[in-house]
C-alpha positions as CSV (number, residue, x, y, z in Angstrom):
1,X,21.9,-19.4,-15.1
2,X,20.3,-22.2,-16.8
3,X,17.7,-22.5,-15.1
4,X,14.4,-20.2,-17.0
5,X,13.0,-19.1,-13.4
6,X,16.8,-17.3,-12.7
7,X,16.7,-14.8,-15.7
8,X,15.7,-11.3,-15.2
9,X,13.1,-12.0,-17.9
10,X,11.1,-14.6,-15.8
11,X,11.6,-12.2,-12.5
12,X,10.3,-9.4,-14.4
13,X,7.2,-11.1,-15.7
14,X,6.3,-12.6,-12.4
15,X,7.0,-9.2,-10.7
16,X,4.3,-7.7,-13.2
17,X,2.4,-11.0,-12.9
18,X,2.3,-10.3,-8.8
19,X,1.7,-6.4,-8.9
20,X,-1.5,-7.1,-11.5
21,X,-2.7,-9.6,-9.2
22,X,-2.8,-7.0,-6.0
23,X,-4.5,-4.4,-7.9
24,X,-7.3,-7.1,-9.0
25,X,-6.5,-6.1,-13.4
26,X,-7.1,-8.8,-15.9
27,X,-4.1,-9.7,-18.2
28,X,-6.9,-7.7,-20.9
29,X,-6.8,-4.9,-18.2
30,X,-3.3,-4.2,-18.0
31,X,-2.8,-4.3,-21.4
32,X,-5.6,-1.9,-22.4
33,X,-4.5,0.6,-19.4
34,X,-0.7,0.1,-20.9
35,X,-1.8,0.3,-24.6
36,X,-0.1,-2.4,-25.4
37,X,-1.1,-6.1,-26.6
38,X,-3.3,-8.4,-24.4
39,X,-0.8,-11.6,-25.6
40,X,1.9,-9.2,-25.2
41,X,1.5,-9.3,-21.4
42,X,1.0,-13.1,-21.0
43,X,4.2,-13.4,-23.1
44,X,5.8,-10.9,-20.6
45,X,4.4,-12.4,-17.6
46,X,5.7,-15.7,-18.9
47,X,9.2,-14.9,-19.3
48,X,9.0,-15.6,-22.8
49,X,9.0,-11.8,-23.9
50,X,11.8,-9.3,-22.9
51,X,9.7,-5.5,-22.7
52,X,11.2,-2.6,-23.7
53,X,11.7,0.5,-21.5
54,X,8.7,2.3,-23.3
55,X,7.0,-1.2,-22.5
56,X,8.1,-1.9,-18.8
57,X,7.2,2.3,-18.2
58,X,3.5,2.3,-19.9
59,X,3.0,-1.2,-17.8
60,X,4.5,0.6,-14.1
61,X,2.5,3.6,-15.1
62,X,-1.0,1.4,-15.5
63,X,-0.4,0.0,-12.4
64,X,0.5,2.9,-10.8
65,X,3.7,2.0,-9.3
66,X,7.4,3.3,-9.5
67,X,9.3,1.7,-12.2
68,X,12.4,0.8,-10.5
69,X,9.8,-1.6,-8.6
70,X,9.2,-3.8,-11.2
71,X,13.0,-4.8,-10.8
72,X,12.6,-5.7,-6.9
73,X,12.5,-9.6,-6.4
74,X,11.3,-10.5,-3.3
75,X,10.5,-13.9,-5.2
């Protein structure tokens, strides 16, 4: 797992990056709706920032989906 795009980092951030895409939210969007830094969630969406649990919950809860779904890789 040297490789950036294999960490659970960079599939996190894409799977965020994917599900703020299909709802049609600006990075500036999300991160007002998660109350959380606009560069916080290019950072995230990166794979340059690791969220916390509060993080990855206010971010699933602003774009009204499930948690655990953030962590499904179809990537």
């Amino acid at each position: 797992m040297n490789n950036k795009i294999d960490t659970i980092t960079y599939k996190v951030g894409m799977k965020i990056r994917i599900e703020r895409m299909k709802k049609g939210l600006s990075q500036e969007k999300l991160a007002e709706l998660a109350k959380i830094g606009t560069n916080s969630v290019g950072g995230i969406e990166r794979g340059e920032q690791s969220p916390t649990v509060e993080t990855m919950a206010a971010i699933a809860n602003a774009l009204e989906i499930e948690l655990y779904k953030l962590f499904i890789f179809d990537i």
